[in-house]
TIMAR-249506 format. One line per 5 residues: number of its first residue (from 1); their letters; for each residue z, y, x of C-alpha. Coordinates in steps of 0.25 Angstrom, whole numbers, plus 5000, padded with zeros to 4 digits. Layout:
NUM = A = Z,Y,X; ...
end
This chain:
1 = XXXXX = 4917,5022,5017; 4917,5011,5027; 4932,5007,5021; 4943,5002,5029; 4940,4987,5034
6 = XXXXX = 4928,4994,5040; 4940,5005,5047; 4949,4995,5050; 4938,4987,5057; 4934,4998,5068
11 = XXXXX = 4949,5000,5071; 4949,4983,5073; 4941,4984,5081; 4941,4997,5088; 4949,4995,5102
16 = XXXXX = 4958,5007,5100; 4962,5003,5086; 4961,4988,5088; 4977,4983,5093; 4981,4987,5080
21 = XXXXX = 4969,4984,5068; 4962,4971,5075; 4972,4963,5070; 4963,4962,5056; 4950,4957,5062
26 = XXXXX = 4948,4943,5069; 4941,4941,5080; 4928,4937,5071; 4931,4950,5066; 4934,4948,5053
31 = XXXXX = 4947,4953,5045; 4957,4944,5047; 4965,4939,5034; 4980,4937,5036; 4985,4923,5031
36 = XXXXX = 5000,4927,5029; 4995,4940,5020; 4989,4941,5005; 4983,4951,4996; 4981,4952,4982
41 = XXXXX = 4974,4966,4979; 4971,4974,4968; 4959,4980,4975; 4944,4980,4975; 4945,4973,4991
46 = XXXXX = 4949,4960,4991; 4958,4954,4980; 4965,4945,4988; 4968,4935,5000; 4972,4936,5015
51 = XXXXX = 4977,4951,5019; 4963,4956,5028; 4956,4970,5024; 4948,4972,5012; 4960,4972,5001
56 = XXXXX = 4957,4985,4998; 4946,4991,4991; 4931,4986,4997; 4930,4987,5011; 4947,4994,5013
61 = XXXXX = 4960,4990,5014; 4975,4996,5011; 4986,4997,5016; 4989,4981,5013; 4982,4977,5026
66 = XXXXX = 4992,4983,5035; 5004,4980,5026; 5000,4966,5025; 4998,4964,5040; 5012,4969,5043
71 = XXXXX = 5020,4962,5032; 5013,4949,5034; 5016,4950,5050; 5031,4952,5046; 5033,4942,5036
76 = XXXXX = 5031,4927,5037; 5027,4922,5024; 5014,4925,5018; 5011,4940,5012; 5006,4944,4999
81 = XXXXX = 5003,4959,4997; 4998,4960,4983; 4989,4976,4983; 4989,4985,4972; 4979,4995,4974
86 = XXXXX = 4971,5005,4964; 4966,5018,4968; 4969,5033,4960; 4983,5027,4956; 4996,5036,4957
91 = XXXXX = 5010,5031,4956; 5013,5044,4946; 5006,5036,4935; 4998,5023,4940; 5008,5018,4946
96 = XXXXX = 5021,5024,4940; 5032,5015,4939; 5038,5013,4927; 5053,5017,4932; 5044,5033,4933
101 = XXXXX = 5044,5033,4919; 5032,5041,4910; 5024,5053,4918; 5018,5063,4914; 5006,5063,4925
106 = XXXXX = 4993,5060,4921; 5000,5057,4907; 4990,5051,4898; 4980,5047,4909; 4984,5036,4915
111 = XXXXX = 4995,5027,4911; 5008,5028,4919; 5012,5014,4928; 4999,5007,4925; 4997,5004,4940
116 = XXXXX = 5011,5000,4942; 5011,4991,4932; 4998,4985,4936; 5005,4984,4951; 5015,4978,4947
121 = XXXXX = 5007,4970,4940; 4999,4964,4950; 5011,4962,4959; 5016,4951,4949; 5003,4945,4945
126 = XXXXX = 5000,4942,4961; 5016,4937,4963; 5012,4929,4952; 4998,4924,4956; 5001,4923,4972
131 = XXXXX = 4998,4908,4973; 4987,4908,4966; 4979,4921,4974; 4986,4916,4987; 4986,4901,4988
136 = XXXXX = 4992,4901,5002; 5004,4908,4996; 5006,4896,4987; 5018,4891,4985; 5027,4904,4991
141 = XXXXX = 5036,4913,4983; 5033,4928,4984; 5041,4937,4988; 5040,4954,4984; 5043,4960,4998
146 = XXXXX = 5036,4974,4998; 5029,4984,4992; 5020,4994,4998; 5014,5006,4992; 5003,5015,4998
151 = XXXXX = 4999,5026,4985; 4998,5039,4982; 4986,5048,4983; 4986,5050,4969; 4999,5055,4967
156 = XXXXX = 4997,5066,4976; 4986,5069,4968; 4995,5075,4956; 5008,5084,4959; 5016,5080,4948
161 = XXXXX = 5013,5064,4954; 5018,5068,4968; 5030,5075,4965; 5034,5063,4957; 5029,5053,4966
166 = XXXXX = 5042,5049,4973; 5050,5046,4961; 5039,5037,4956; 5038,5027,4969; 5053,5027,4968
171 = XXXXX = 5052,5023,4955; 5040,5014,4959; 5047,5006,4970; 5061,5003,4959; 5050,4998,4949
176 = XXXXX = 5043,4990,4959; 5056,4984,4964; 5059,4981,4950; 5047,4974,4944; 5047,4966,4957
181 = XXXXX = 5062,4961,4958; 5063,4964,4971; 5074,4975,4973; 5072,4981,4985; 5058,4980,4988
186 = XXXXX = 5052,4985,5000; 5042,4996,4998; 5034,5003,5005; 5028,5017,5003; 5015,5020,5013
191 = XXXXX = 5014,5037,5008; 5000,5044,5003; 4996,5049,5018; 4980,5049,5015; 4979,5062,5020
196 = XXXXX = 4987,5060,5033; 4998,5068,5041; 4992,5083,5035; 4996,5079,5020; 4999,5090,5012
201 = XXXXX = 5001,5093,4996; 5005,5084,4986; 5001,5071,4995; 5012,5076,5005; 5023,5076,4995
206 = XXXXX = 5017,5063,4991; 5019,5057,5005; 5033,5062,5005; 5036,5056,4991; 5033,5044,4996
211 = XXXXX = 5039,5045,5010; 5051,5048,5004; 5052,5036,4995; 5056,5027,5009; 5064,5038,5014
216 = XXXXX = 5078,5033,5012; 5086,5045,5010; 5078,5050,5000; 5076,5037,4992; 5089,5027,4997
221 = XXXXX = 5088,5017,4988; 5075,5015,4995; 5080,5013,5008; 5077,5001,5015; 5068,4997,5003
226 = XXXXX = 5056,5007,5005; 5049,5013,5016; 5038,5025,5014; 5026,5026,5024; 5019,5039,5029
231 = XXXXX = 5006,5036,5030; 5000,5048,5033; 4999,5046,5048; 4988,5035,5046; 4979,5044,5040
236 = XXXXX = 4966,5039,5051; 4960,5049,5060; 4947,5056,5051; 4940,5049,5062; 4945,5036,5057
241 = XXXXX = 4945,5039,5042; 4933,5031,5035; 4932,5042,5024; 4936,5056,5019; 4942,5054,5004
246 = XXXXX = 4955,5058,5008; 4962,5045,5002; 4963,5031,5004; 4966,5035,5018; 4950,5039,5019
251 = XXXXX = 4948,5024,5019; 4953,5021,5034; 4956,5007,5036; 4967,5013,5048; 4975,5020,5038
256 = XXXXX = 4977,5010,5026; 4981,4998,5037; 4991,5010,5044; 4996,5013,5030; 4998,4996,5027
261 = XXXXX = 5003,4993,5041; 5015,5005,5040; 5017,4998,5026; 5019,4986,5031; 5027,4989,5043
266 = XXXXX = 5036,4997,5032; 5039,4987,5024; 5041,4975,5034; 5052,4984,5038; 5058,4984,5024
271 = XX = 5058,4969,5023; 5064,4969,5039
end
């Protein structure tokens, strides 16, 4: 697998694809790192520093590229997106939050809310540490403006986790707001649209459970607050895909900054 910084490269520098993705190389054509934008990532990528590619695992990237380089053109303080990230998780049970109560799913297995917890976790600990991993933001008092989530592929793997899965991120987005003190928090939700406009099955009801946490008449006490993304419309061309697994968006670079740019554009229109 070539990976994504390699895919997102070729459409850099392709001149049908260059108006919108040459933004990231320089002119020496090296990948440009954004001075007004900071990561910290749990990944196996880069750990941390200046928003560029390769804060994913290896050679990819996520959804944070495109979310960063939206929010950090629309804001004029510095950004700090602070990544969590761990493959094979679901929100039934890894990351169930605690307002979900007990489950029976995978009872016994696994642990229900470990990756919550651990989220949540890491969320504090870089609040905490942000001077020290980010000397240029010295000095500054942080402030908790948005959330994005971009999850789901195992949930649709198990019928009892998809039918339950929008009363969990409901519940999820209450416990969030909670534990961070920030009332209404801005969420967005990018959906699980891997498989592209032809979804069908159980990751079809998957993308509509998750569509319909932002839909307003069916969930008002989000309205205004949280904004759901289909993403199943940047599913790349097969010609385009870098491989055939069927998940992590067949590893195209096109897709993941299409599924962060839509992210961020969403939840600048929140903070608007």
């Amino acid at each position: 697998i070539k990976g994504g910084m390699n895919c997102l490269r070729t459409l850099a520098t392709d001149p049908k694809t260059a108006k919108e993705y040459s933004k990231f190389l320089g002119e020496d054509g090296k990948w440009i790192e954004r001075d007004d934008v900071f990561i910290y990532t749990t990944t196996s990528g880069k750990k941390s520093g200046k928003l560029s590619v390769g804060f994913g695992k290896g050679i990819w990237f996520g959804p944070e590229l495109g979310f960063g380089w939206q929010v950090g053109d629309h804001l004029d303080s510095p950004v700090l997106i602070i990544k969590t990230a761990w493959g094979g998780k679901d929100l039934a049970v890894d990351f169930r939050p605690p307002s979900s109560g007990s489950t029976e799913i995978a009872k016994g297995k696994r642990e229900p809310g470990v990756y919550y917890k651990k989220m949540m976790g890491i969320v504090k600990e870089s609040l905490a540490n942000y001077e020290t991993d980010f000397p240029e933001l010295k000095g500054l008092k942080p402030e908790i403006v948005g959330f994005g989530w971009h999850q789901g592929w195992n949930d649709g793997c198990n019928d009892d986790a998809t039918a339950e899965y929008e009363k969990n991120m409901a519940h999820f987005i209450r416990d969030v707001r909670k534990e961070l003190k920030v009332k209404d928090l801005p969420f967005v939700i990018a959906n699980t649209g891997q498989n592209g406009p032809g979804t069908k099955g159980r990751f079809a009801d998957l993308c509509d459970a998750q569509m319909a946490i932002g839909d307003p008449e069916k969930h008002p006490e989000f309205k205004g607050t949280v904004k759901s993304i289909d993403t199943r419309p940047f599913k790349a061309p097969e010609e385009r895909e870098v491989s055939s697994m069927g998940y992590h968006w067949n590893h195209s670079g096109e897709s993941h900054y299409l599924v962060g740019d839509a992210m961020g554009k969403a939840i600048v229109e929140i903070m608007k």
